[in-house]
C-alpha positions as CSV (number, residue, x, y, z in Angstrom):
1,X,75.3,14.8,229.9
2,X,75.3,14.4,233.5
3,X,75.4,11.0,235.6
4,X,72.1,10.4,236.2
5,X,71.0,11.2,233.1
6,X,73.6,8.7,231.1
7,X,72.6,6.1,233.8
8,X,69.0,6.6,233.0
9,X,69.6,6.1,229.7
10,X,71.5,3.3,229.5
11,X,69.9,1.0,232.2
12,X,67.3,-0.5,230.6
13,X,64.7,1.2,232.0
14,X,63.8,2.7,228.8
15,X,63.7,1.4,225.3
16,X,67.4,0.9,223.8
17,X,67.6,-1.0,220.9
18,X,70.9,-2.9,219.8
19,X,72.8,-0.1,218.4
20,X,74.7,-1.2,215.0
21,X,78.5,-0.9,215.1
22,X,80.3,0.7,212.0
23,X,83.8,0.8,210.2
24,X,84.2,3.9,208.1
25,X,86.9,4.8,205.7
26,X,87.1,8.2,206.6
27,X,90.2,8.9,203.9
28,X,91.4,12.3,203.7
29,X,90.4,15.4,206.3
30,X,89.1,17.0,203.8
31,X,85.9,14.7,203.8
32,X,84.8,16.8,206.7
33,X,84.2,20.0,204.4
34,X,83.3,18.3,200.7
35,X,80.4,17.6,199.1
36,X,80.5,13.5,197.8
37,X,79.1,10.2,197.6
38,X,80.9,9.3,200.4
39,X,79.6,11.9,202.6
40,X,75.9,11.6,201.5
41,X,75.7,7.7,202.7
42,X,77.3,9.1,206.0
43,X,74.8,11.1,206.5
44,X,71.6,8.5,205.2
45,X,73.7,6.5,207.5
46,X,72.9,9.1,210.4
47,X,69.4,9.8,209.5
48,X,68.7,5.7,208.9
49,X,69.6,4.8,212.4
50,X,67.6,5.1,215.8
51,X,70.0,8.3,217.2
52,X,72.7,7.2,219.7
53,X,72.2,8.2,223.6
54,X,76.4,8.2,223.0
55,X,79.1,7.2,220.8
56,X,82.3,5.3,221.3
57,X,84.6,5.9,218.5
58,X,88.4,4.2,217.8
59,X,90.3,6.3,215.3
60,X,93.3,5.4,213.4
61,X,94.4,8.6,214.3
62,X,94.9,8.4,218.8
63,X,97.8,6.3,219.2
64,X,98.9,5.3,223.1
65,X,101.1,2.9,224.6
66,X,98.5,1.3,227.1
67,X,95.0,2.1,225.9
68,X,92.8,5.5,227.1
69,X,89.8,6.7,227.0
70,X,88.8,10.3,226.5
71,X,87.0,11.5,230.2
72,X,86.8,15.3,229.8
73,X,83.1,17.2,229.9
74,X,83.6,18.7,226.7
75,X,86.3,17.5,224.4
76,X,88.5,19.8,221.9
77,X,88.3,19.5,218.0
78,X,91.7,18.6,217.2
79,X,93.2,19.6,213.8
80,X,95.8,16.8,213.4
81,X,97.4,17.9,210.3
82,X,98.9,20.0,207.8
83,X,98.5,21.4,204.5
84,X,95.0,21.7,204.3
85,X,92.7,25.2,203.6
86,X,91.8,27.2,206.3
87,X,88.0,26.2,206.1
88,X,89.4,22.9,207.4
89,X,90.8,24.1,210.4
90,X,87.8,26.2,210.9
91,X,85.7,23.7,211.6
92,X,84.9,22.9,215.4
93,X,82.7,20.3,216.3
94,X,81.6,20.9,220.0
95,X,80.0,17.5,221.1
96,X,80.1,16.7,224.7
97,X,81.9,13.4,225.9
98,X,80.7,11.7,228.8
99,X,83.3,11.0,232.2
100,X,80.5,8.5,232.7
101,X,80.4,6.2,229.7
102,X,84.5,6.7,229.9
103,X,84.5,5.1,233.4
104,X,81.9,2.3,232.2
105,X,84.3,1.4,229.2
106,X,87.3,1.3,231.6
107,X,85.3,-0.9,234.5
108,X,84.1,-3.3,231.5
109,X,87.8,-3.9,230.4
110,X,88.9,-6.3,232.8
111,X,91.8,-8.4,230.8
112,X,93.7,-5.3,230.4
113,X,93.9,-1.8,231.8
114,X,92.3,1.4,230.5
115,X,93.5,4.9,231.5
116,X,91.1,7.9,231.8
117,X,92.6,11.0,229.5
118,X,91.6,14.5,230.0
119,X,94.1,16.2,227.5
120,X,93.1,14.6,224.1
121,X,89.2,15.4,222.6
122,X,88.3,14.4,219.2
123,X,90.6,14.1,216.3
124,X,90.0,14.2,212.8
125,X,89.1,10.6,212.5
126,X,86.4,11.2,214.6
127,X,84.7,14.3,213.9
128,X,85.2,14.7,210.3
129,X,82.6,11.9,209.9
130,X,80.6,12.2,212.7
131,X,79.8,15.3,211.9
132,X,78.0,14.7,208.6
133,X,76.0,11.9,210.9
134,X,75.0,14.5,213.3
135,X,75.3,17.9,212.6
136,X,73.9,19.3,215.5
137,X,76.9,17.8,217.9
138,X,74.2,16.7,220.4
139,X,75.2,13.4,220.5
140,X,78.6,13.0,223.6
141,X,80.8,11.3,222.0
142,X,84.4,9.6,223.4
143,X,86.8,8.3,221.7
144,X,89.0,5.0,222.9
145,X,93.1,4.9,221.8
146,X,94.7,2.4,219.8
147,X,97.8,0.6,222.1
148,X,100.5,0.8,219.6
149,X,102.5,-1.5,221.1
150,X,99.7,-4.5,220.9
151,X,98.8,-6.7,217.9
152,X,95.3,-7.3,216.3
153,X,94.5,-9.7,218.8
154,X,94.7,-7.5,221.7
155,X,92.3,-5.6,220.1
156,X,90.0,-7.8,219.0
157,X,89.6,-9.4,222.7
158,X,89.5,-5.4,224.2
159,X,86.6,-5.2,221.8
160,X,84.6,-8.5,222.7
161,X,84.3,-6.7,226.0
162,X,82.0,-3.6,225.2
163,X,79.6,-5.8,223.9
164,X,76.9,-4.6,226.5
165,X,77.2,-1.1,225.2
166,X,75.5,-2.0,221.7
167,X,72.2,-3.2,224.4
168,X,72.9,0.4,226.0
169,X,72.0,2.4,223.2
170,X,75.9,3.3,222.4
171,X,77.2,3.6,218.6
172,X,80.6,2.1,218.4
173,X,82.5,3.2,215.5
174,X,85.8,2.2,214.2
175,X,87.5,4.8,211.5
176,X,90.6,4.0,209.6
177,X,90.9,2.9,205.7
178,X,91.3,-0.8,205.0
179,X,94.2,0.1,202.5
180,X,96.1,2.8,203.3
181,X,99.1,3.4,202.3
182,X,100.1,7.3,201.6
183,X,103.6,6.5,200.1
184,X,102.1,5.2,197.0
185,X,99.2,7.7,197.2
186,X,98.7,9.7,194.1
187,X,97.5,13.0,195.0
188,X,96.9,14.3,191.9
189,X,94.3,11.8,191.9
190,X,92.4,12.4,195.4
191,X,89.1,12.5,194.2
192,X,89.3,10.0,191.2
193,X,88.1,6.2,191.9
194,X,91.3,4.1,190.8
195,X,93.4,1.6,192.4
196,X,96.5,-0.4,192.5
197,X,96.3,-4.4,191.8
198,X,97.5,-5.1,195.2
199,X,95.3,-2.6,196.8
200,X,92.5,-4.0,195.2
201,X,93.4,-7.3,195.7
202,X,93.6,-6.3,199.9
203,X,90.1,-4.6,199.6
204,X,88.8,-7.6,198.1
205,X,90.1,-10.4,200.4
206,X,89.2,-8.6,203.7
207,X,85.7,-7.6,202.0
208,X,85.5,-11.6,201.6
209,X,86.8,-12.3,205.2
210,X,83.9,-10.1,206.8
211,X,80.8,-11.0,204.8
212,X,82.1,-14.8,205.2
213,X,82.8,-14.1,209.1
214,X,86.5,-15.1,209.0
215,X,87.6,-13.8,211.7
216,X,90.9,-15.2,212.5
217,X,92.0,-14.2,209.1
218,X,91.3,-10.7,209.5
219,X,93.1,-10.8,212.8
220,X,96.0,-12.6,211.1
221,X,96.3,-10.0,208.4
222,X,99.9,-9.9,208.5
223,X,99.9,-13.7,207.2
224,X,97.9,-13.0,204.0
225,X,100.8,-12.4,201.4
226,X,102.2,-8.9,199.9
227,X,99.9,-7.5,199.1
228,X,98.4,-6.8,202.8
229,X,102.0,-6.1,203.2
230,X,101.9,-3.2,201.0
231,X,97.7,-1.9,201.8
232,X,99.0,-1.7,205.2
233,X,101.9,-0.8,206.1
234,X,101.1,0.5,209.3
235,X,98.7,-0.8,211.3
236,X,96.8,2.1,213.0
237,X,94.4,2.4,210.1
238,X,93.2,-1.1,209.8
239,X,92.9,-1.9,213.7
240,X,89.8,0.1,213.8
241,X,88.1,-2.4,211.7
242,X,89.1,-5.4,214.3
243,X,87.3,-3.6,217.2
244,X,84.0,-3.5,215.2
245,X,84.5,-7.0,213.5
246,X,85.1,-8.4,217.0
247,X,81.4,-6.4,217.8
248,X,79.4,-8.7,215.5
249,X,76.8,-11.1,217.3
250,X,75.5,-14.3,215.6
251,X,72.4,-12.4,214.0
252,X,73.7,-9.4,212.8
253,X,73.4,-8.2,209.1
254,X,76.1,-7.2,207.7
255,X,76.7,-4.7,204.7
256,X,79.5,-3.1,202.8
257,X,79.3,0.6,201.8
258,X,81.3,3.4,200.0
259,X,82.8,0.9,198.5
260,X,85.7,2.0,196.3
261,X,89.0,3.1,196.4
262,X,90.7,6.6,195.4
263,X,94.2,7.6,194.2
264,X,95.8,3.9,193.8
265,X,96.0,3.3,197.8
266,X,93.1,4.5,199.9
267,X,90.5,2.4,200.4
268,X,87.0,3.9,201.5
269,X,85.4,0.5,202.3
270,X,83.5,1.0,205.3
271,X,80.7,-2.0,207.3
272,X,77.8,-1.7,208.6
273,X,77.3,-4.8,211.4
274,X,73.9,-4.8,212.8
């Protein structure tokens, strides 16, 4: 997508609606080649909502110190991991990004600094369930890192300022797992619904926190007992949901879907806000 034509787009001159903002549970890479439940709300997901002009995603799985955001023309399909059939690492997903929403999300940051990157692209988090939304890649899509070295607050105030980019017709996604914790993962049990009384327990209290709008609870998640302790671990998986809780305006719906969680400690919980 060239200049112009993301500038026509997105300034107001033509009709953009406010674009919902989503959390998805994206679980294991292998959601980008199976046939589920999971997979077939992603895609009633994609074919519910007015199509994107682009798409901001945060995954779990672009870690930076300082934050980025992906700049290049067209970004790779990155296969970050291991283990996993060859039909897996087959799959490319050839949407282009857009150097010109990247330099809008880095001029809109202004309490902190955003680098441009040209050496990253899309990583699993990303494209495995974007692709189910829209198959046909035409959609530019860039993604925007996670500062390790910042807490849930950081984040949550980095978010308040892309606001304006739901008004501009731009789908901002977050993708992580509320619990996710692949010490205690059983994967035996990858495809079977179960899970562990504290993992439940986290799933339920942060599904409580969003539909009530308590956000400073979600923010302090490292204050809600051990049970959050042991659903996340880390916290790379569970940021992703602060940047589209911070995303919610007064009169935004919000709904929970793929709700459930497999192998004892992978939650698929994902929000729809808007």
């Amino acid at each position: 997508m060239k200049s112009h034509e993301f500038n026509q787009l997105t300034s107001g001159l033509g009709h953009s609606p406010k674009m919902p903002v989503l959390f998805v549970g994206h679980g294991s890479p292998m959601i980008a080649i199976e046939e589920n439940e999971f997979v077939s709300e992603f895609r009633r997901l994609g074919d519910a909502m007015e199509k994107p002009n682009a798409i901001v995603c945060v995954s779990a799985h672009w870690e930076t110190k300082g934050s980025q955001v992906t700049a290049m023309e067209k970004p790779q399909t990155i296969h970050d991991f291991g283990g996993f059939p060859k039909e897996l690492f087959a799959v490319q997903y050839p949407a282009p990004g857009s150097p010109e929403l990247a330099q809008e999300v880095r001029q809109m940051v202004t309490k902190s600094e955003v680098g441009l990157d040209y050496n990253w692209g899309l990583d699993h988090g990303t494209w495995s369930i974007v692709k189910h939304m829209y198959p046909e890649a035409d959609v530019p899509v860039i993604q925007l890192s996670i500062d390790h070295t910042k807490d849930a607050q950081y984040h949550f105030d980095l978010a308040k300022e892309l606001a304006a980019l739901r008004h501009k017709g731009v789908l901002i996604v977050g993708s992580g797992n509320i619990v996710h914790n692949l010490r205690t993962l059983d994967w035996y049990k990858i495809n079977s619904e179960f899970a562990y009384d504290w993992a439940e327990e986290t799933n339920e209290k942060t599904k409580k926190f969003i539909l009530s709008g308590d956000l400073q609870s979600l923010v302090n998640y490292r204050k809600q007992g051990s049970a959050f302790e042991m659903s996340i671990p880390t916290p790379e998986h569970y940021i992703p949901l602060i940047y589209a809780m911070a995303l919610k305006e007064s009169n935004d719906d919000i709904s929970i879907f793929n709700d459930k969680t497999v192998a004892g400690s992978l939650s698929m919980t994902s929000v729809r806000i808007g």
